[in-house]
C-alpha positions in Angstrom: 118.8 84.5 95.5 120.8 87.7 95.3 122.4 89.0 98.2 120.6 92.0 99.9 122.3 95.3 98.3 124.1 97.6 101.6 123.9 101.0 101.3 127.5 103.1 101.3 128.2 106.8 102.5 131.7 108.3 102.7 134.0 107.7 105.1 134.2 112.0 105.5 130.3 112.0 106.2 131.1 109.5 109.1 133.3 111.5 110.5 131.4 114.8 110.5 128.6 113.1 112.0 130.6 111.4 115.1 131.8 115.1 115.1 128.3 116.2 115.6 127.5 113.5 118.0 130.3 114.6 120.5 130.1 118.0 120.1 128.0 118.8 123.3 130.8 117.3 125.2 133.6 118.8 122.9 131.5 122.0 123.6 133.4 121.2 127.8 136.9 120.9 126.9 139.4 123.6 124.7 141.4 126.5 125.2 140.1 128.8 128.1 140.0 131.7 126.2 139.5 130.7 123.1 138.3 128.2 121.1 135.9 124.9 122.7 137.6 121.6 120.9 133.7 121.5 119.3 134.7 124.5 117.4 138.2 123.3 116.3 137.1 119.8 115.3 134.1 121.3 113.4 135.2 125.0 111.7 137.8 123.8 110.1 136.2 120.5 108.7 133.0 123.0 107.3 135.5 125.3 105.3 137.3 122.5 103.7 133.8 121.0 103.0 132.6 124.4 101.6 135.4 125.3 99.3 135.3 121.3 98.1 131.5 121.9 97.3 132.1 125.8 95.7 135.0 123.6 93.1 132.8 120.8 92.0 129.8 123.2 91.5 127.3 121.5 93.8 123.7 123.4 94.7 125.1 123.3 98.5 122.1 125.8 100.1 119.9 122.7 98.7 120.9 120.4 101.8 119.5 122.9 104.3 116.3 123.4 105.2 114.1 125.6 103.8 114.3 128.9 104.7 117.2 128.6 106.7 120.0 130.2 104.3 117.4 133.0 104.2 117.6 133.7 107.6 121.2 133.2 108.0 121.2 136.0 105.3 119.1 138.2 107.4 120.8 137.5 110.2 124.3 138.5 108.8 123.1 141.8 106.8 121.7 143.0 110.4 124.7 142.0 111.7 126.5 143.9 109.0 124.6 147.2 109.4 124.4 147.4 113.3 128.2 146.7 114.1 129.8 148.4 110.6 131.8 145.1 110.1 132.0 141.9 108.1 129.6 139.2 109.9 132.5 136.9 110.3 130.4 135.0 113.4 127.3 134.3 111.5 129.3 133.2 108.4 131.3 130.6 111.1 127.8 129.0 111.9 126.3 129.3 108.3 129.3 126.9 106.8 129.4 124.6 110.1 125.9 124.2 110.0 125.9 123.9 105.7 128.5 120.9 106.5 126.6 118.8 108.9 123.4 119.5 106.6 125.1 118.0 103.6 126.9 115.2 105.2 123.8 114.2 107.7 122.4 110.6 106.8 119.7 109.9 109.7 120.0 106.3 110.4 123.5 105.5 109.9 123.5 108.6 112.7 120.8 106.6 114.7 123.0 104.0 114.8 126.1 106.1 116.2 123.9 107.9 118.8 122.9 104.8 120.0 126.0 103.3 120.8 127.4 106.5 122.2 124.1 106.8 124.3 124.0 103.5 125.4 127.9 104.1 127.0 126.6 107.9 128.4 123.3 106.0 130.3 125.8 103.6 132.0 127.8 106.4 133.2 124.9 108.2 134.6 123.3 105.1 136.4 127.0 104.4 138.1 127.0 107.9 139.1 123.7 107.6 140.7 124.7 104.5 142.3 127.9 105.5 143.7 126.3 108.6 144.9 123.3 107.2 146.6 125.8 104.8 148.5 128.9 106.8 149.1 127.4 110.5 148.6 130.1 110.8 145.8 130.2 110.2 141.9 132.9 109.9 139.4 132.9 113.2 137.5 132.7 112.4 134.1 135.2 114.9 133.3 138.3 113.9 131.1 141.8 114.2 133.7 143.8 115.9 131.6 142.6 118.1 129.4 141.9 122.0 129.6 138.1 122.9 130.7 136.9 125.6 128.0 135.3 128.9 129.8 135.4 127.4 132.9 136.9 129.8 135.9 136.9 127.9 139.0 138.1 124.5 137.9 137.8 123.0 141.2 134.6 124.1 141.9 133.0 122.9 139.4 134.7 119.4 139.5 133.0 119.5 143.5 129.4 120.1 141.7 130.3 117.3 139.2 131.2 114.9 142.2 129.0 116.1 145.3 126.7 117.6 144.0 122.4 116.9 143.8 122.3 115.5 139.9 124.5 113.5 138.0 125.3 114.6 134.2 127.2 111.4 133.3 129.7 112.9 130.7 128.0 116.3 130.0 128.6 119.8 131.4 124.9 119.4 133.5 121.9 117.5 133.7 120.1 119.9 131.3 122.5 119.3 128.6 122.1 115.2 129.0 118.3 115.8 129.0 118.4 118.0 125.6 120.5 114.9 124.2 118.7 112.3 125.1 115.0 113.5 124.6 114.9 113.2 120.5 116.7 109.6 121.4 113.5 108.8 122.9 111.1 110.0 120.3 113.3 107.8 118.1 112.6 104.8 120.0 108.8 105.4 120.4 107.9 106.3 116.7 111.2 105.3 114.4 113.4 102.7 115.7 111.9 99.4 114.2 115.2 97.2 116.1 114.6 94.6 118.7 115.0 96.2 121.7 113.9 99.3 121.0 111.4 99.4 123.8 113.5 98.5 125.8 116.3 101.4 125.4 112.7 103.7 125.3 112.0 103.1 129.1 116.3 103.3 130.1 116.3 106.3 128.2 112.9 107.1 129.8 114.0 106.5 133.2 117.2 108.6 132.9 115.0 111.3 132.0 113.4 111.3 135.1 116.0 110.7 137.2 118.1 113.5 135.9 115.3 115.9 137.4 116.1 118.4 135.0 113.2 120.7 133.7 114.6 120.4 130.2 113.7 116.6 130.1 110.6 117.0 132.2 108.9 119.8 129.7 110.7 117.9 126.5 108.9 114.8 127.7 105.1 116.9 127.1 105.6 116.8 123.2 106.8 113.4 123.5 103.9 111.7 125.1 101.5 113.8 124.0 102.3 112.1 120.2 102.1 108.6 121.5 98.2 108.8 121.0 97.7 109.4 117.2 100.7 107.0 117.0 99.1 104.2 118.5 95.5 105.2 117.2 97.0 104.4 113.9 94.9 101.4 112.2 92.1 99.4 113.2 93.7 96.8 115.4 92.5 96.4 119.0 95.9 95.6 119.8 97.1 99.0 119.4 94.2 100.2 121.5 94.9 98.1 124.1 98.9 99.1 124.0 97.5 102.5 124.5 95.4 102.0 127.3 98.2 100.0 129.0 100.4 102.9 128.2 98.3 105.5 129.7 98.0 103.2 133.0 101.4 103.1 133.1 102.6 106.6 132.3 99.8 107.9 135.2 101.6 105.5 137.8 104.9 106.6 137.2 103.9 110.1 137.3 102.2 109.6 140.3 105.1 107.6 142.4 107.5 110.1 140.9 105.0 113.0 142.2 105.3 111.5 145.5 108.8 110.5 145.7 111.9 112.6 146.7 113.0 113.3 143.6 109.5 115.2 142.5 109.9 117.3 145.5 113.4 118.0 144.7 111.5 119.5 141.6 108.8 121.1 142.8 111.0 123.0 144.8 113.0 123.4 141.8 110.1 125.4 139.9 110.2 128.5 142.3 113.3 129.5 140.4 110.5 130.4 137.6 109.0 133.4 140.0 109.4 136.7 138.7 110.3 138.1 142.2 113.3 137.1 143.9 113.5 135.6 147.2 116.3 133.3 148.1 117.8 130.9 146.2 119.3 129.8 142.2 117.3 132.2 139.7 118.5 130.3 136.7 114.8 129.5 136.4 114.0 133.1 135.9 116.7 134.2 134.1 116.0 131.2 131.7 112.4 132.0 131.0 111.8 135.8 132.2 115.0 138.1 131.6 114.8 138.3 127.8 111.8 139.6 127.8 112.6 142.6 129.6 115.7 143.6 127.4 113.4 143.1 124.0 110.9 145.5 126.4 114.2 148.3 126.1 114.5 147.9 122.2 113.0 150.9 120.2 110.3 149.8 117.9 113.3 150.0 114.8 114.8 147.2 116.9 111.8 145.1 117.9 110.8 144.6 113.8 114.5 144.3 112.7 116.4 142.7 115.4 119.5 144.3 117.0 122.7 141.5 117.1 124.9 143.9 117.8 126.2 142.8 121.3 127.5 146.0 122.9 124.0 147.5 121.6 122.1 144.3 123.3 124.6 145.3 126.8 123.2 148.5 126.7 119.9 147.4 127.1 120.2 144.9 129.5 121.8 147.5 131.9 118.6 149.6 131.1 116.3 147.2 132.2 118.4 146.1 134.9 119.2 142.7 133.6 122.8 142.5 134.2 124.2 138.9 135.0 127.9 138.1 136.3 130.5 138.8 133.2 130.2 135.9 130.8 126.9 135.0 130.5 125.4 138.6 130.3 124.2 137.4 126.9 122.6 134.5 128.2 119.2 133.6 126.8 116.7 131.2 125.4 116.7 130.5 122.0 113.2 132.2 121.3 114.5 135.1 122.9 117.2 135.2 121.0 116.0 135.1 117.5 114.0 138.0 118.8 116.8 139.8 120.0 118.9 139.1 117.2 116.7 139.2 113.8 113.4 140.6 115.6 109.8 140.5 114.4 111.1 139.4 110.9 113.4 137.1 111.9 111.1 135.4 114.0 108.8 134.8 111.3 111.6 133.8 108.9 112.1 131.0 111.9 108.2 130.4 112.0 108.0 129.3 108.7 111.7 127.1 108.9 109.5 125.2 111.5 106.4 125.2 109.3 108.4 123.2 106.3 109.9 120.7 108.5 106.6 120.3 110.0 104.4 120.0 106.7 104.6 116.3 105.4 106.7 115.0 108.1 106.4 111.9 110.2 104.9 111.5 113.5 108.5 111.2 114.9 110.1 114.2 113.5 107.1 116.5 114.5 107.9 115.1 118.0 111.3 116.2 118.1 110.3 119.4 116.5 108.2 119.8 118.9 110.3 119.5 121.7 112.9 121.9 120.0 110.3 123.9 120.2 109.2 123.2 123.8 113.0 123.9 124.7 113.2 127.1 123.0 110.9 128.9 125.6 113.9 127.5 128.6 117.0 126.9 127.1 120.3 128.8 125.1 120.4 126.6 122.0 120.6 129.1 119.7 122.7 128.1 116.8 124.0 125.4 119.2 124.7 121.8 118.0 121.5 121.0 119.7 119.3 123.0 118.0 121.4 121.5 114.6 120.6 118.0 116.2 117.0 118.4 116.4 116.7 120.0 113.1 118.8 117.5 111.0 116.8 114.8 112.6 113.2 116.3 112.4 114.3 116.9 109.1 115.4 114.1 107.6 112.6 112.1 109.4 110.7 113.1 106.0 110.5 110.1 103.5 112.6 108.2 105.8 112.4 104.5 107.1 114.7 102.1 109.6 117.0 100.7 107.5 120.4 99.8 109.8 122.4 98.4 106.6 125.3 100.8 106.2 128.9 100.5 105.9 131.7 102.9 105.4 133.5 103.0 101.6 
């Protein structure tokens, strides 16, 4: 008998997906003012992959998904027309994004993000152990090297090591949630190893523990797809996994209800009231501000989109939307594809979603899902998370475990 065949990819596409795979933390460290190291690993790398493609003539726009080169395209000719200058921003994120696209390969990436996961979990859990017994936690942060748009260094470091929420090697908890949440869909539904019900509940657990409301919400689309999974076929087995499932999932929801940690986040979800009182508003700002400055736009601006960001300042001072300087221009990522690229934009976007959705598997219509479900809360607009979930929703298409990969 013949050996079993291994699969090869280049040793280039490893190394722009590690990139991708660290880039969230990357995204913490780099030169105060200027670039994150994210941005320096990754621009540089995408030009050199975009000028190689341009010389050996290869289709590049192919790799992406549908629709997407047509809205970077919108999204740069409003950019164009609005500030009266070349769209050298949305051209950055067009060729970064066009890189990772053509050198994604989903479960040789499976296989990194495990690993690296796997390392990040056993960060978090000492944290929470060290805290719960000593009421401090390592940091997670690198000694050594320069924080990237962070003011008051020692300030944050105290939130990394006294405060409420561990974030093992991430910025916050919310950032560790967004990782971790299509990790988990990828143990449910794809991950054939082992174990991989096993790293499901860790990764499960974390989730909860992390009491972030990115990884509460981003568990809905999750679970919710557990029940055609296991309906699948005619076995009772998979009825009875189901039903044992369900049991479980309504005890842990109703322990964690009850515990200290659910009414850490109860008390967590008055941050979403629309009148202020006392307390963080990150909730609000998260959720509610954007729609007030699209409220400001003329109609022009509302069907065309507006990325001009003194233009989009100007508004939020109208509506009275003004946030401490650096984040004025903070907002989720629905609000800002209709703050951006407006009513058209939005349904260039709609229909993005719509081809990744059509044909796809059970698991990447749960991690689109929960892209989704995070696009109503969080700034991942153009981010590497919103790459993440898209390259992996994606690629889920056609696609079956297969862990036999090496590096030429």
């Amino acid at each position: 008998m013949s050996p079993k065949k291994v699969k090869s990819i280049p040793i280039f596409h490893t190394a722009i997906m590690i990139v991708l795979l660290f880039m969230p933390v990357l995204n913490i460290y780099g030169n105060p003012d200027g670039w994150s190291y994210a941005t320096l690993f990754s621009f540089p790398l995408s030009v050199l992959f975009f000028c190689y493609s341009i010389l050996k003539g290869t289709n590049i726009l192919d790799v992406m998904s549908k629709g997407l080169p047509i809205y970077f395209l919108y999204w740069g000719l409003a950019m164009a027309i609005f500030t009266f200058n070349l769209p050298l921003g949305v051209v950055q994120i067009f060729i970064t994004y066009l890189m990772f696209f053509g050198c994604f390969h989903v479960n040789p990436y499976i296989r990194y993000f495990k690993v690296f996961a796997l390392i990040c979990l056993a960060v978090f859990f000492i944290q929470e152990v060290t805290y719960q017994t000593s009421g401090y936690r390592i940091s997670g942060i690198i000694d050594g090297l320069p924080l990237h748009s962070i003011e008051d260094t020692s300030l944050y470091l105290s939130i990394k090591t006294e405060g409420e929420r561990s974030s093992s090697i991430f910025s916050e908890p919310a950032h560790f949630a967004q990782f971790l949440l299509p990790l988990l869909a990828i143990e449910i539904f794809y991950d054939k190893s082992k174990f991989h019900w096993i790293y499901a509940v860790i990764v499960g657990i974390a989730l909860l523990y992390l009491r972030s409301g990115n990884g509460l919400l981003g568990l809905i689309p999750i679970l919710l797809f557990v029940i055609p999974f296991f309906s699948k076929g005619k076995k009772p087995s998979k009825w009875l996994i189901l039903i044992l499932f369900s049991f479980i999932i309504m005890e842990i929801g109703y322990l964690y209800v009850n515990s200290q940690i659910g009414i850490d986040m109860a008390k967590r979800q008055e941050e979403l009231a629309t009148i202020y009182e006392d307390g963080s508003r990150s909730g609000f700002l998260r959720v509610w501000r954007g729609i007030y400055v699209f409220q400001d736009y003329n109609i022009f601006e509302k069907i065309f989109g507006c990325p001009s960001s003194a233009i989009q300042l100007t508004h939020i001072k109208n509506a009275g939307m003004e946030m401490e300087a650096g984040y004025e221009l903070y907002f989720n990522m629905l609000q800002k594809i209709f703050l951006n690229t407006g009513f058209i934009g939005f349904l260039i976007f709609v229909y993005i979603c719509f081809h990744i959705w059509r044909n796809n598997t059970i698991c990447g219509r749960a991690i689109l899902s929960t892209m989704i479900v995070l696009s109503f809360i969080s700034a991942i607009y153009m981010t590497s998370t919103m790459l993440t979930y898209m390259l992996l929703a994606e690629n889920m298409k056609n696609s079956k475990w297969d862990n036999q990969y090496y590096n030429e």
